[in-house]
Steps between C-alpha positions, in 0.01 A plus 500: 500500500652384148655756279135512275263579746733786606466586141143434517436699756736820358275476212158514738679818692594660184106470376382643832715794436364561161173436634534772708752743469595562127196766503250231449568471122315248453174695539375657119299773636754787430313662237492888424474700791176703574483791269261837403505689182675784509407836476693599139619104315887549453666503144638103447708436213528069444772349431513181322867329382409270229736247281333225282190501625238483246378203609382637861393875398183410325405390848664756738543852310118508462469506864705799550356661208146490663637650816187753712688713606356861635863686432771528252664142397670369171726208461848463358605212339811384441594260239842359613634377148229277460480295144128369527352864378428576889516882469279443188254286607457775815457781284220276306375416796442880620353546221229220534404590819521848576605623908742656647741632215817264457860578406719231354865547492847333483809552715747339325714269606633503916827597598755332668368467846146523429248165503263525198131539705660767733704697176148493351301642844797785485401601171120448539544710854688768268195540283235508778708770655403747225124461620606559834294293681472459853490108513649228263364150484756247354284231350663213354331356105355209614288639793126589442334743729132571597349809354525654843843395607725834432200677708535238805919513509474880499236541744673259755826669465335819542352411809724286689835768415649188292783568260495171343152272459587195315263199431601137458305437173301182519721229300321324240414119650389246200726266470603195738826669533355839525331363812741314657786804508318848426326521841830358629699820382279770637537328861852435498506850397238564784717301739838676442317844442169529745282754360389623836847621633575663117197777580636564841644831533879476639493153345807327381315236265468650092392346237254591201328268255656636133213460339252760631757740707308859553802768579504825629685724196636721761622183680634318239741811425587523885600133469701507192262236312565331261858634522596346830404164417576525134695140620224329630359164376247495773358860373200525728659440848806716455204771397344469822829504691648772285182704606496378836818588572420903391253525763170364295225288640450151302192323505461172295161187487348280309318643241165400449418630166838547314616166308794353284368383169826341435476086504762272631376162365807278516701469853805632235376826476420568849817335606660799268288725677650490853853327423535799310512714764509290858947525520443891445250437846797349695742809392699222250625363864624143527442507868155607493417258241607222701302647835219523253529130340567384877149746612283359227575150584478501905188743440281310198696139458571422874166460598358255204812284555442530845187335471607255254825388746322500828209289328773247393759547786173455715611818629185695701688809589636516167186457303287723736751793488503468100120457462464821746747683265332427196159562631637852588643520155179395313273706745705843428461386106132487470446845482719561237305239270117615611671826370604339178190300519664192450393161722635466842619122439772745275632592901670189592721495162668793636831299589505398130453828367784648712707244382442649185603839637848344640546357196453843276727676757806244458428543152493869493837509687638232243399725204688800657785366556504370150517907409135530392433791707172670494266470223148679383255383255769273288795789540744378748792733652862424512520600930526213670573669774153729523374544842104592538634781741774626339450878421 
């Protein structure tokens, strides 16, 4: 056989594998685990890290402000420098609507050594620590939650022993672009991170989602957090690994009523999104980012151009290996999008949208090495050389 249908058919193997043995991430029905009420509701303290973001709280703080919650809960929020009147406009908002009682408060500007969003969860932690509550949920501004969503995250940590229960909030999907690489992100992020083998006990896999992370106080001490990862640009996966490596159960799904407000209507800003922090994925490795370049393409390009070649070439081993792989491919997708709620003639783009993705992660890598380093909400660090696991 010619050197592209081996290719072709390396592609087809690889997809068979996914199929079946990365933990069938492809399937969305990870949601929170079965749960009772408690006998006595815990004391929760929220935690919300907040810079610039006047233009999203109107939407989101409202939501945690209209928590039901049986126990003890207030929320800390922590206005990160912000020059839009964020810690203003949250106080007003308070105000307006009445809830759980709110503190606002600033910590200044980070340290050497510290990223922004975690410098600002260390000094919202600090605060909650005074109430001494029992569980923390780190909430991020732009995420809205259902009036009973504190009560659902407690109750299934409760009852399944969890340390950490963190929800993938449900991106916003509006725009063309919005559809074409939002449900995209949360099943890479499926793929390299399946949700089934995080909630096994003994487990290697960790990961959280950052925006709707429900912590164990007593855990998060036992862990060092935020200290230990005071480094890390991916903040929500060195959380779960930090707390997975002190002995704590992780459990993490796809939420079903806990949603980012925040809009991405231009490809620009959700190429910012994940080329912000996809070289910080690959540990700032040049080798890894070429077996990732060379992973994406023999996994999502191969089997379009496959098809394409083997049509032309008049190639039938080539074109039925590729069409096999990219039924595979589009098959595992349409989950994701009757999740999203988005059309399933969406599932068949898939090898242009991770195109997309190989393109932010070149360009990620490009903007490191051009001394960048990490950045948060417009404030961008001078550590080119940050690792998401250092700590």
């Amino acid at each position: 056989m010619s050197a592209i249908v081996w290719i072709a058919v390396a592609s087809l193997v690889a997809w068979c594998w996914l199929l079946l043995c990365q933990g069938f991430f492809w399937r969305t029905d990870v949601r929170l685990p079965p749960r009772r009420s408690p006998g006595a509701w815990p004391p929760v303290c929220v935690v919300v890290p907040a810079r610039d973001e006047a233009a999203v709280l109107p939407a989101s703080l409202p939501s945690l402000l209209a928590q039901d919650y049986p126990g003890r809960a207030e929320i800390v929020l922590v206005d990160d420098g912000s020059t839009d009147g964020t810690g203003e406009l949250a106080r007003e908002l308070s105000r307006r609507h009445g809830g759980l009682p709110l503190t606002v408060d600033s910590p200044g500007e980070p340290p050497a050594g510290w990223t922004g969003k975690l410098w600002a969860v260390r000094h919202g932690i600090g605060l909650a620590r005074a109430r001494d509550p029992e569980y923390l949920l780190l909430t991020d501004a732009d995420i809205a939650h259902a009036p009973d969503s504190l009560r659902e995250l407690v109750a299934a940590a409760r009852t399944g022993g969890f340390d950490v229960v963190s929800q993938m909030a449900r991106l916003r999907v509006e725009s063309l672009w919005e559809r074409l690489v939002v449900p995209a992100f949360v099943y890479f992020f499926a793929q390299l991170y399946p949700f089934r083998r995080i909630g096994r006990r003994g487990s290697r896999t960790a990961a959280a989602a950052g925006g709707c992370v429900l912590l164990r106080a007593d855990t998060a001490v036992r862990a060092g957090i935020p200290d230990a990862i005071r480094h890390a640009v991916i903040d929500d996966v060195a959380l779960a690994r930090a707390v997975r490596r002190a002995g704590g159960h992780v459990w993490l799904g796809l939420a079903e009523r806990v949603d980012s407000v925040r809009p991405y209507p231009r490809l620009h800003d959700l190429w910012r999104m994940v080329s912000r922090s996809a070289y910080a994925q690959l540990r700032h490795s040049p080798p890894l980012l070429l077996g990732t370049v060379a992973g994406l393409a023999l996994v999502y390009l191969v089997p379009p151009a496959a098809v394409v070649t083997g049509a032309v070439a008049g190639s039938t081993a080539t074109w039925v290996a590729g069409a096999l792989a990219w039924a595979v491919m589009t098959g595992t997708y349409l989950p994701m999008l009757r999740y999203y709620q988005q059309p399933p003639w969406l599932a068949p783009l898939l090898p242009f949208t991770a195109f997309l993705y190989l393109l932010m992660t070149v360009d990620s890598a490009v903007q490191h090495y051009r001394g960048r380093g990490a950045a948060w909400k417009g404030r961008t660090y001078a550590r080119p050389d940050v690792r998401p696991e250092e700590g």
